[in-house]
N, C-alpha and C positions, 0 to 999 in steps of 0.2 A: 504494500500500500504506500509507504513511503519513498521506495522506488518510482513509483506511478506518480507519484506527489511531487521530487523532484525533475523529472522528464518533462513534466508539466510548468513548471517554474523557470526551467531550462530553455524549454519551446517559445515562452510566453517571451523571457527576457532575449531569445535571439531574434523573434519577431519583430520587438523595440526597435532593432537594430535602425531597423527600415525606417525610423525616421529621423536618424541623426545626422541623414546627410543634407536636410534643408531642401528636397525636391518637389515633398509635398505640401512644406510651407509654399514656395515656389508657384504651385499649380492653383493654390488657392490667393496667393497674391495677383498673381495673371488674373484670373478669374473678377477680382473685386476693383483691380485697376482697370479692367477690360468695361467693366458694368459701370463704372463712376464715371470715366473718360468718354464713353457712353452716352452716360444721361447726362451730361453738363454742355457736350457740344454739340447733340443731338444726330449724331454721325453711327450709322449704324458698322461703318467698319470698323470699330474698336471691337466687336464683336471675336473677329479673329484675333485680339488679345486673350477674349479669354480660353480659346481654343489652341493659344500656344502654351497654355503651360501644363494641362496635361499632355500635351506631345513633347516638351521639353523634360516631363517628369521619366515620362517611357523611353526615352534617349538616355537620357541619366542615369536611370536604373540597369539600362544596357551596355553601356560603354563607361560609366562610372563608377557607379558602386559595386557592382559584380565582380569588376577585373579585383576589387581591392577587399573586399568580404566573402567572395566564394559563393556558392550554392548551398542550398539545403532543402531536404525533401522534410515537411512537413504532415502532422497526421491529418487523415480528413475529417476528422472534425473543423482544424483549423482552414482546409483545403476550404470547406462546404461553408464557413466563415466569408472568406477572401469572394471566393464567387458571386458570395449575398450582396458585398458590401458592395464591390466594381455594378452588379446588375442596377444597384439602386445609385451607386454614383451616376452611372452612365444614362440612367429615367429621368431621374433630375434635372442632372445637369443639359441636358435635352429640351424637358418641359421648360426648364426659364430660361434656354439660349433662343426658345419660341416665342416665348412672353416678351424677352427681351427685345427681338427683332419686331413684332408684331406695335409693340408701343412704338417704336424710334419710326413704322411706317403709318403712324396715325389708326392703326388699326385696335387699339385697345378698348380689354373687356370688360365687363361691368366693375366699376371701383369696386363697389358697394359688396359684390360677392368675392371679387377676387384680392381686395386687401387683406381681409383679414386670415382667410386664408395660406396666403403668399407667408405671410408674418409668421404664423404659427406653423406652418407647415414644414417652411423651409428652417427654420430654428431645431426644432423637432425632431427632425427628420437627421441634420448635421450632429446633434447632441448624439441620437442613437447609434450613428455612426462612431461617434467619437469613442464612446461607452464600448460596441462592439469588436473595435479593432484597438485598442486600448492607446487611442492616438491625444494623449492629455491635451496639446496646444490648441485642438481642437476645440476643446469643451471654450475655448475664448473667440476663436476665431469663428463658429457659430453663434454667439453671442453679436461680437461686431456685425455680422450678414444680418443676422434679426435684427437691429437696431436701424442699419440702411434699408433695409425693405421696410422695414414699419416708418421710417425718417420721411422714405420715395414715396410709400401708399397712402398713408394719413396725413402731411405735411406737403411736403413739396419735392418735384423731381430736382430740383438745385441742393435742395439740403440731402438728401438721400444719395444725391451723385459724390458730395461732398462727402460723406460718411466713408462711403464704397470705397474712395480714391483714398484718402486719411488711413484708412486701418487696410489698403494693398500697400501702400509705400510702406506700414508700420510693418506688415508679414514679410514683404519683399527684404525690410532689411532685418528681420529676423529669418529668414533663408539663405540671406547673403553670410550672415554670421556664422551660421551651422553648418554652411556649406565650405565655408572657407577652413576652419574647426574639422571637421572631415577628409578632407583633403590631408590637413598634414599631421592628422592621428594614423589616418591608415592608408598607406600609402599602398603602392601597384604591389599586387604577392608577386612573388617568384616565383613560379611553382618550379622551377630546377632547382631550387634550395631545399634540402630538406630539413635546413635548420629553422627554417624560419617559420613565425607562428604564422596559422591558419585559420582564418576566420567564418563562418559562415553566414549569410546575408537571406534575406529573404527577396524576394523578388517580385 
């Protein structure tokens, strides 16, 4: 039992891993700089802002973190975890790359049902994530989203854009920080060394 107890501990802290290189900070600052920049100059191409930082996160995790933390096979429970989590990032973040385009073409839905929703939803929905994949910076950086959607739906798109854009520069430079911290913790493995330590990463 205690065997299975630490396995579990062991899993839980090499999963961590995955976020101390700043890429998911990264994809979530793209994302909030992408939505501010967005609604303040009313240009629907900031849009592919926030479409580059999950492709800059999947780059990174490819050619950066791996060469330098290695691989590791994961139990499926964890496995059936990760799948949950990507299915509902990738609905999401879909449904309000729609909502977002759909406002910036004057095509937007009822306030009155879709604010309060938007608010709650999207808070909600970022905390359970956060909780699920044990991503702590999260549990803030879902906060700041709810505050900019509830800023943009109940107030005004200038103060809500302002929101968005204030806490992407604050995440941006807390990925820049972690990313930089990353770098010269763990540098490229060697794998023709067999002295040298091995790490494992999640991917």
């Amino acid at each position: 039992m205690n065997n299975q107890s630490d396995l579990e501990k062991t899993e839980r802290k090499t999963f961590t891993l995955a976020y101390r290189d700043g890429l998911w900070d990264l994809a979530f600052a793209c994302m909030m700089i992408g939505h501010g920049l967005g609604l303040l100059t009313d240009q629907s191409l900031f849009a592919l802002v926030i479409l580059l930082g999950p492709l800059l996160m999947i780059l990174g995790k490819r050619y950066i973190t791996t060469p330098r933390l290695g691989y590791v096979r994961f139990s499926t429970d964890r496995k059936r975890k990760l799948r949950t989590i990507r299915a509902i990032t990738i609905i999401v973040s879909v449904l309000v790359l729609a909502l977002f385009i759909s406002v910036l073409t004057g095509h937007r839905p009822s306030r009155a049902l879709i604010a309060p929703l938007l608010t709650a939803g999207i808070t909600a929905t970022l905390l359970l994530v956060a909780w699920y994949i044990d991503f702590k910076r999260l549990y803030l950086y879902a906060l700041l989203i709810g505050c900019a959607v509830g800023l943009n739906e109940f107030v005004s798109l200038q103060l809500g854009g302002t929101m968005y854009l204030a806490s992407g520069i604050m995440t941006l430079s807390v990925a820049i920080i972690l990313f930089i911290r990353f770098l010269r913790r763990y540098p490229v493995q060697d794998i023709n060394d067999p002295f040298q330590e091995n790490h494992h990463a999640v991917s």
